[in-house]
N, C-alpha and C positions, 0 to 999 in steps of 0.2 A: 475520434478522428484518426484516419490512418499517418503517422508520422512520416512515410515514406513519402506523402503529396509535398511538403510543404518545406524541403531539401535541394539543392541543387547544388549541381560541383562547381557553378561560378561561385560561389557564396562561401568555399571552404576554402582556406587560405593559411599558408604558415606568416606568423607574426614577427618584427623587425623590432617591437617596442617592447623595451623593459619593465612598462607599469601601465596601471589597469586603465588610464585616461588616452594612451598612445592606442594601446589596444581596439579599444572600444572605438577611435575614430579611424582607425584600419576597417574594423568589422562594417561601422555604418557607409565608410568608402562604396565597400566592393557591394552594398546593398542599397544604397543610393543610385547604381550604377543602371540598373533596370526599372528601378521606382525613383525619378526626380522629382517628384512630388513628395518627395519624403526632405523634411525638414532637420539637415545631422545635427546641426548647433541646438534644438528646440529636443530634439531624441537624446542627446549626450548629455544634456541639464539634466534632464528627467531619469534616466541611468543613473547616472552619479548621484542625483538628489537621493532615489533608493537605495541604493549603494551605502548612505549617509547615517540612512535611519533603520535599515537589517539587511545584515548581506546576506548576498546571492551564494556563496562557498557553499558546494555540496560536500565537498571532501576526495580525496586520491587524488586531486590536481586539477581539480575540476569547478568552474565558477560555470554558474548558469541569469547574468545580467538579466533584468529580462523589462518590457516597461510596455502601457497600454497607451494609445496615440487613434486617434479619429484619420481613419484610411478605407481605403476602396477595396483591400485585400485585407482575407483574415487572419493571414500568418506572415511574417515574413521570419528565417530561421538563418543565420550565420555563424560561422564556425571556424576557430581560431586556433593554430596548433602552437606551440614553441617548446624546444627540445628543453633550452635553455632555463624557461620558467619565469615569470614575470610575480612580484609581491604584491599580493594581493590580503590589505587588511583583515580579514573576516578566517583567515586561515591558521590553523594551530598550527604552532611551535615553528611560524614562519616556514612553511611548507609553501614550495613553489608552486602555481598555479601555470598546468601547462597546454590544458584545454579550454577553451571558452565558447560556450552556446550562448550566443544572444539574441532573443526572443523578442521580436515586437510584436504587439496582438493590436488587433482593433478594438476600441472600447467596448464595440458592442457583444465580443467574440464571448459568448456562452460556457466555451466548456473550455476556457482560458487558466483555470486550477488542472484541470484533467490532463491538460495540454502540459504545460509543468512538470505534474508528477508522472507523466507518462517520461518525458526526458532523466528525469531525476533520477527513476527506478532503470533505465539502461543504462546510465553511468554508476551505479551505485556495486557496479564489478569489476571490482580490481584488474580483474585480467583482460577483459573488453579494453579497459580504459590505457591499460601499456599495449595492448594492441595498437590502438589508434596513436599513440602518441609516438612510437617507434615502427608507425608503418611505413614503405620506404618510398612512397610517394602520395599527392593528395587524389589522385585517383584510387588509391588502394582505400585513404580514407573514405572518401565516398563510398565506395562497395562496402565496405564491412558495418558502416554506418546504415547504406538503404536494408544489408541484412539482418542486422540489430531492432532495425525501426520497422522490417516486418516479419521479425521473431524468425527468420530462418537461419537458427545458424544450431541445430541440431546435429548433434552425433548419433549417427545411425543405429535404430533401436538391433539386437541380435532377437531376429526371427527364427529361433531354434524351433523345433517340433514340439516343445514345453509349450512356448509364449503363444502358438497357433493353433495347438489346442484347448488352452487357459482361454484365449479368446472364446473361442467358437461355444465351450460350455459355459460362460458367460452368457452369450445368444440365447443357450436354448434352457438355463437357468431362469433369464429375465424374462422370457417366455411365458415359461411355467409355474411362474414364479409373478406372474402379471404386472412386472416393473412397469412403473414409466420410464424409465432411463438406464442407460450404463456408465456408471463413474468410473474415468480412469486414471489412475494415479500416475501422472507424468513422471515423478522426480525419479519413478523406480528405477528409468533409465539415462544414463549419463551425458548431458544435453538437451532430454527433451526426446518427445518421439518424432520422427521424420515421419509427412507428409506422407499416404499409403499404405502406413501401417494398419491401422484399424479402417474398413472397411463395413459398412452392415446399413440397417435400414432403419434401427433402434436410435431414440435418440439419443446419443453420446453428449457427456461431460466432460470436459478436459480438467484435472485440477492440480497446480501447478508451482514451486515456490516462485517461481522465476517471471517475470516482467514478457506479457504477450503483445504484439500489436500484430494482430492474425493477417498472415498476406490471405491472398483468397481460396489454393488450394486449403488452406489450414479453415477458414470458414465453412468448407461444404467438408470437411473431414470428421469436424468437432461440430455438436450443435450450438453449446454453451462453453468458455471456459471461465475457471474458477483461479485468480491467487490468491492462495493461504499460504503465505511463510511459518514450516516448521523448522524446528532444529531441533528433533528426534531421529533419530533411524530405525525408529521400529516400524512395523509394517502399517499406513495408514495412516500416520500419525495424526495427518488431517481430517480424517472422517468426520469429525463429529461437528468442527469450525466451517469444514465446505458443506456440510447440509445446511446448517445455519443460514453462509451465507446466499444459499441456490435458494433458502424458503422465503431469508429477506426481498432476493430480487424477484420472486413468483415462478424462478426457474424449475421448480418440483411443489409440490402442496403438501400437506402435512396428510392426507388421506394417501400418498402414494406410497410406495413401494420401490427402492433403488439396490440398483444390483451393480457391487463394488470392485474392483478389479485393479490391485495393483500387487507390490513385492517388495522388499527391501529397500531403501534409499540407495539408489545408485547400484544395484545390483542389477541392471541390467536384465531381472528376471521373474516374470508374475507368479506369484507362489499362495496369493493370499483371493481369495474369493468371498463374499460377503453378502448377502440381501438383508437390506434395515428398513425395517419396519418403521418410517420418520414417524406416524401419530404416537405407537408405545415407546420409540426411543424420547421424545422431548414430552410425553405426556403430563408429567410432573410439572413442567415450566408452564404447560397449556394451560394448567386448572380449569379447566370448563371454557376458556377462551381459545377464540381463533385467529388472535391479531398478536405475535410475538415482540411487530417491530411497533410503537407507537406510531399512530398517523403521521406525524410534525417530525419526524423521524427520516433523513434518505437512506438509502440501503450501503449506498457509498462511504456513509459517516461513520456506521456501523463498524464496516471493514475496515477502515481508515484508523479506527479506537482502538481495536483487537489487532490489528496490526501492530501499532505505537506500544503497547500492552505488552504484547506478547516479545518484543525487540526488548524492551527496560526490563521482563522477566529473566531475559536469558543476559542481559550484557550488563544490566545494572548502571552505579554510575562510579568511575573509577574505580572500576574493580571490587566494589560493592553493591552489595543487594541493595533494590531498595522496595518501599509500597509506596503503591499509591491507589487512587480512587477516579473513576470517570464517572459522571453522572450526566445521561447524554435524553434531551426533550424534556416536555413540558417545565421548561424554564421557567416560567412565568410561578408555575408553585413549587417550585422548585428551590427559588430564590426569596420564597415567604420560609421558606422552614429551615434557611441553610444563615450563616453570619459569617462575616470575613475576620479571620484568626491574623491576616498581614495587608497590607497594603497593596490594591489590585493589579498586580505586573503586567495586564492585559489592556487599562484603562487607558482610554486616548489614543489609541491605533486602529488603525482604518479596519473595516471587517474582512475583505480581502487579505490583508496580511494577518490577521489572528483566525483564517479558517483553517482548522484542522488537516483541510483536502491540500492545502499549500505546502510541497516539498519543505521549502524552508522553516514551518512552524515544527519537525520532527524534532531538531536538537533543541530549540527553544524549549519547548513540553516536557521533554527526559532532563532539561535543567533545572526547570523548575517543579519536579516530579519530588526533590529531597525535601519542600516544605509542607509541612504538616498540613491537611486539610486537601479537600476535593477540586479537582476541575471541573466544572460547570461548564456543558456543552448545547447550543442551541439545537435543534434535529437538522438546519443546513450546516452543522460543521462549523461555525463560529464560536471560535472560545469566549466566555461572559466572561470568567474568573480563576484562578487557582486560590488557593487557600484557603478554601472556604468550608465551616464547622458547619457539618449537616446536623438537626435537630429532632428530627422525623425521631419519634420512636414504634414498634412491634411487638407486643406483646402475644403475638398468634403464632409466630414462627421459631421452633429452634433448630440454632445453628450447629453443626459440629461440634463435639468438643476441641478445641486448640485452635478455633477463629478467634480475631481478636474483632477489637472494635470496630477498625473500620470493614470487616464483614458486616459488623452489625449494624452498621448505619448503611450501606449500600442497600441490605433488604430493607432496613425499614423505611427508606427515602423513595424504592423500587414498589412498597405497599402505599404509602400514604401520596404519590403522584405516578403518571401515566409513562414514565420512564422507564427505560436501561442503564443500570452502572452495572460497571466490571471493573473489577478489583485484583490489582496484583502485589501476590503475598509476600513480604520483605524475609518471610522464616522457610516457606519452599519453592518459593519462585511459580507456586501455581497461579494462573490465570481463570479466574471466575467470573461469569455474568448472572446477573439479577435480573427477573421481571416479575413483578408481582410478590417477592418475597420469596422466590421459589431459588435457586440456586443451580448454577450446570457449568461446570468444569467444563474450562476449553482446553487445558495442557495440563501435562503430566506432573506430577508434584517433582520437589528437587531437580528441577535444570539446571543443566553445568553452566557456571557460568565461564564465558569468551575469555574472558582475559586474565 
């Protein structure tokens, strides 16, 4: 859903109330104001009752309330500034909370998680978020808000005679070269690429770290985009994560041919040219099969895993490494061959709050990443469990030498049920997925870690 529809500048407002209950009845004020059909007293329970049982706290100063209510309208979106900062429980080390998005959906509203992490991942940038908070009026808000929410807020790529001819041998590579498509690697330039730059009749890939909600010239620019968060600088670094996920969503087939095109992170400069072969590059994982993701499986979960993954391989938790284990579909036998090592941190909460796809379940996951044993994942993104001893053994497959166990159980739980686990290594911070017993590196061994 384009974020930019469901915005308006009556709805943004600087806040008068020092705490998150003054707050929230300012927000539902000025959003009652249009819809009197909307019940505040009945909306502020049900806030707060959430509030109660996991907060909303994204982090940089940022609460994202949010609550679902039987309405005529499928969004309603409100937005709260205060220089000051209001205490908001759910926040570390008493960090003032000085933005507030509060989200009403309609019960029946579908892509209500989507909706969520679509906000979650454009305040989840520091410098966006002191934008808005130090902008010098709420008009400015709005603007930099509707340009956030539809991804134009690019620094202009440098179309030197380099990157327009990098291009155009691209064209007449993919060409020759009988691609379906042209991959291009956004982060090369600083911002993003500006609307107009790539130009052609081939089908283009956008792939990106950064959070898109495509206005429309960006729709007939790019055919597809793709985000994969790396934190490498080397050329590409996502290659082999964004074919993954372009094969999970049906966006290229594993018979095709892609023809790759970017440069340095942030270099501002295409340098690196590529055509990959998708059947001989994943041939390995294939083994004579043509179905990577399990049926019961969405392609969204997938990325959603390898995301959460690849975050705890780089940033660990307090300053240390840590492993862990995802094992995502066919649940059902999944949970015959696995036994709970702790007590299920997951039990008794609604499935909406334990889906993966839920901004807020990201800290929960990497907290409980430090106990020993597996997360058990449904294919819609609903967590069953953490800690849990997989039992599966393999006798057909061997592993590296210097995997440890939980390698060893990811393949053998990946042969003996219709699953994906991906496993992230406490000793180089590599990110592996499993299907079938077979093994493929998504990230580079030894990543630094952040902190």
């Amino acid at each position: 859903m384009r974020l930019d529809k469901i915005i308006a500048r009556s709805r943004i407002i600087d806040l008068r109330s020092s705490d998150l209950k003054g707050a929230l009845e300012e927000l539902l004020e000025v959003s009652a104001a249009k819809f009197p059909d909307l019940k505040q007293d009945v909306l502020l329970r049900g806030l707060l009752a959430r509030e109660s049982t996991m907060t909303t706290y994204l982090g940089f100063g940022v609460a994202l309330p949010h609550v679902r209510v039987k309405m005529s309208r499928r969004y309603i979106l409100a937005i709260g500034r205060t220089r000051v900062g209001i205490r908001h429980d759910g926040a570390k080390d008493d960090e003032p909370v000085r933005l507030i998005f509060m989200l009403i959906a309609d019960e029946k509203a579908r892509d209500y998680l989507q909706v969520l992490a679509s906000i979650a991942r454009l305040v989840n940038e520091p410098a966006f978020v002191d934008d808005l908070v130090h902008a010098p009026g709420l008009d400015s808000i709005y603007e930099r808000l509707i340009g956030g929410f539809t991804g134009i807020r690019p620094v202009q790529a440098q179309q030197n005679r380099v990157n327009r001819l990098m291009f155009r041998e691209a064209e007449r590579v993919a060409g020759g070269a009988s691609c379906a498509a042209i991959m291009v690697f956004g982060d090369t330039f600083v911002g993003g690429i500006e609307p107009g730059v790539i130009q052609t009749r081939t089908k283009t890939i956008l792939v990106t770290r950064n959070p898109i909600e495509a206005g429309e010239g960006q729709k007939e620019e790019f055919t597809e985009t793709i985000q994969v968060r790396s934190f490498s600088n080397q050329r590409m670094a996502q290659l082999r994560s964004a074919i993954l996920v372009a094969l999970t969503r049906g966006i290229v087939a594993f018979t095709d041919r892609v023809c790759c095109l970017g440069g340095q992170t942030g270099s501002n400069q295409f340098d690196t040219l590529v055509v990959v072969d998708i059947e001989r590059e994943f041939q390995t994982l294939l083994t004579g099969h043509a179905d990577l993701v399990p049926e019961d499986v969405k392609p969204e979960v997938i990325e959603r895993v390898i995301a959460v993954a690849t975050e705890l391989a780089v940033e660990g938790r307090e300053g240390r490494p840590v492993g862990c284990l995802f094992v995502v579909g066919d649940t059902e036998k999944v949970e015959k061959l696995s036994k709970p090592l702790v007590l299920n941190p997951f039990y008794g909460y609604k499935e909406e709050d334990r889906n993966i796809l839920n901004p807020f379940m990201d800290e929960t996951v990497k907290e409980f990443s430090s106990i020993d044993g597996a997360f058990i994942i449904r294919g819609d993104g609903v967590v069953v469990s953490a800690g849990s001893l997989i039992q599966a053994t393999d006798y057909d497959h061997a592993l590296p030498s210097g995997l440890g166990s939980r390698h060893a159980a990811a393949a053998a739980i990946s042969v003996a049920t219709q699953c994906i686990s991906i496993v992230v290594s406490s000793s180089t911070g590599q990110v592996m997925l499993f299907r079938r017993g077979v093994m493929l590196p998504l990230t580079d061994k030894k990543m630094s870690m952040s902190g």
